[in-house]
N, C-alpha and C positions, 0 to 999 in steps of 0.2 A: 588498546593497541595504539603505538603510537606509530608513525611514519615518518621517515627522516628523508631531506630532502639530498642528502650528500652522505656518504658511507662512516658511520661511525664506530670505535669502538665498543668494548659491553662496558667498559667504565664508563667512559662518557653516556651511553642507554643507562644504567642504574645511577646514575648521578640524576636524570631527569626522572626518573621514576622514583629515586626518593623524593625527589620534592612534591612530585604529584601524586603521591601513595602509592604507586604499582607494587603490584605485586609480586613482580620478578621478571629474569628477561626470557625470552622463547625466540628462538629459530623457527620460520615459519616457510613455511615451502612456497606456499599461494595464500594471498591477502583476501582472497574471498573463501577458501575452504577453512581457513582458522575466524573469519570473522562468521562462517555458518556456524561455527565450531563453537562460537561462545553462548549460544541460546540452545545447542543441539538441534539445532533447525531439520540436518537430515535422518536422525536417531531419535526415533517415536519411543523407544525403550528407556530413554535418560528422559530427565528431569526436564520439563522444557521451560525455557526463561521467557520471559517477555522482554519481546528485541525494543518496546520504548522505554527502558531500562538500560540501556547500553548508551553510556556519554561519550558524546561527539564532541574531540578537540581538532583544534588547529587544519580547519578544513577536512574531515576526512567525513564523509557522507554515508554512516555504516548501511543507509537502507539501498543505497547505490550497488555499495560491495556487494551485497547479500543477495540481493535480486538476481535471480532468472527466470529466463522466457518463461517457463511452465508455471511459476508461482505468479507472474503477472496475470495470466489468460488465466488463471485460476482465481482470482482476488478478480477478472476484468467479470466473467462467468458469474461469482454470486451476486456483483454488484446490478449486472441484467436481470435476473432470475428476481433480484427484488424489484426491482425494476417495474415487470413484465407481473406479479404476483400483487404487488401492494400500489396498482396503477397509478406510477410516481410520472406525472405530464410535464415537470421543472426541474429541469439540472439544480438549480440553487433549491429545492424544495430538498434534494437529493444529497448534496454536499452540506446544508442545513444541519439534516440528520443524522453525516457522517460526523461532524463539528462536535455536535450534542453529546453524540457517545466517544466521542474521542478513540474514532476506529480509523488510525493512525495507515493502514492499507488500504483501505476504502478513499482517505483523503488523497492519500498521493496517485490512486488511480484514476479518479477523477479527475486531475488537475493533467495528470501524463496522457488520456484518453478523453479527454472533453469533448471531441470533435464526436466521437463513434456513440459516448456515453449519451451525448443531447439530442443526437437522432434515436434513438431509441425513446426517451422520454416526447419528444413531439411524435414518434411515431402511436405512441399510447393516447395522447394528446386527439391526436388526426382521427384514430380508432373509438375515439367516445365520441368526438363531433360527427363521424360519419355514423354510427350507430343511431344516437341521438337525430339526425336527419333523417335518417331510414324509418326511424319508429314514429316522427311527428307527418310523414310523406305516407307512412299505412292509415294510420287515423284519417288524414284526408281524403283519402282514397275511401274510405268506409262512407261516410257523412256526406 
C-alpha cells in the first residue's frame, strides 16, 4: 500500500507501482480496513498471512495501521498469563524470549506496555521472596 502525501493521479500511482512491482491500483475507503484486509486479519475463513510479511516503505508503520484496542489487551493478556504461569521475575528475561522466537506482537507490546508488563514480573519476583521467607520463618519456628 502505498500512501501519497499530495493527491495524485492513477497515472502517476501506476507509474510508482511499476517501478516497485505493484500489483495494481485500489481505491480504498479506510487505510486500516484494507491494511486488515491484506492478511485477512478480521475473516478466520480466508487464508491468513502473516502480517511480518507485509514490507513497510516510505514511513508507513502497517502494525500501527492495523492495531486495535481489543488486539492489544489480547496480545497485553497472553503475554501476563505467561507471565504469571512460567514465573518470569525479569522484563528483559521476558523480551529475551520474545527476541528468540521472533514473536513480532509479544515485542511491540512489551516495549508499548513496559511500565504495567515489569510490575507484573517483580510482582512474581516479590511472591517467591515472600513465600521463600514464609517457609525459612516456619522452619524456625519449628527448631
Amino acid at each position: 500500500m502505498l500512501l501519497f502525501e499530495s493527491l495524485k493521479t492513477p497515472a502517476q500511482a501506476i507509474e510508482i507501482f511499476d517501478q516497485i512491482g505493484g500489483v495494481g491500483l485500489e481505491y480504498v475507503k479506510t487505510r486500516r480496513g484494507y491494511c486488515r484486509y491484506l492478511c485477512h486479519l478480521d475473516d478466520p475463513n480466508k487464508a491468513q498471512y502473516n502480517k511480518d510479511d507485509v514490507i513497510q516503505l516510505g514511513g508507513m508503520d502497517y502494525y500501527e495501521c492495523i492495531s486495535i484496542v481489543s488486539d492489544k489487551y489480547a496480545v497485553l493478556n497472553m503475554v501476563i498469563c505467561f507471565i504469571k504461569d512460567n514465573h518470569i521475575e525479569n522484563i528483559l528475561d521476558l523480551y529475551q524470549y520474545a527476541i528468540d522466537r521472533n514473536l513480532m506482537d509479544w515485542i511491540r507490546i512489551i516495549q508499548d506496555k513496559s511500565f504495567t508488563i515489569d510490575l507484573f514480573c517483580k510482582a512474581n519476583r516479590d511472591r517467591r521472596k515472600c513465600i521463600a521467607s514464609d517457609a525459612s520463618n516456619f522452619f524456625k519456628k519449628k527448631s
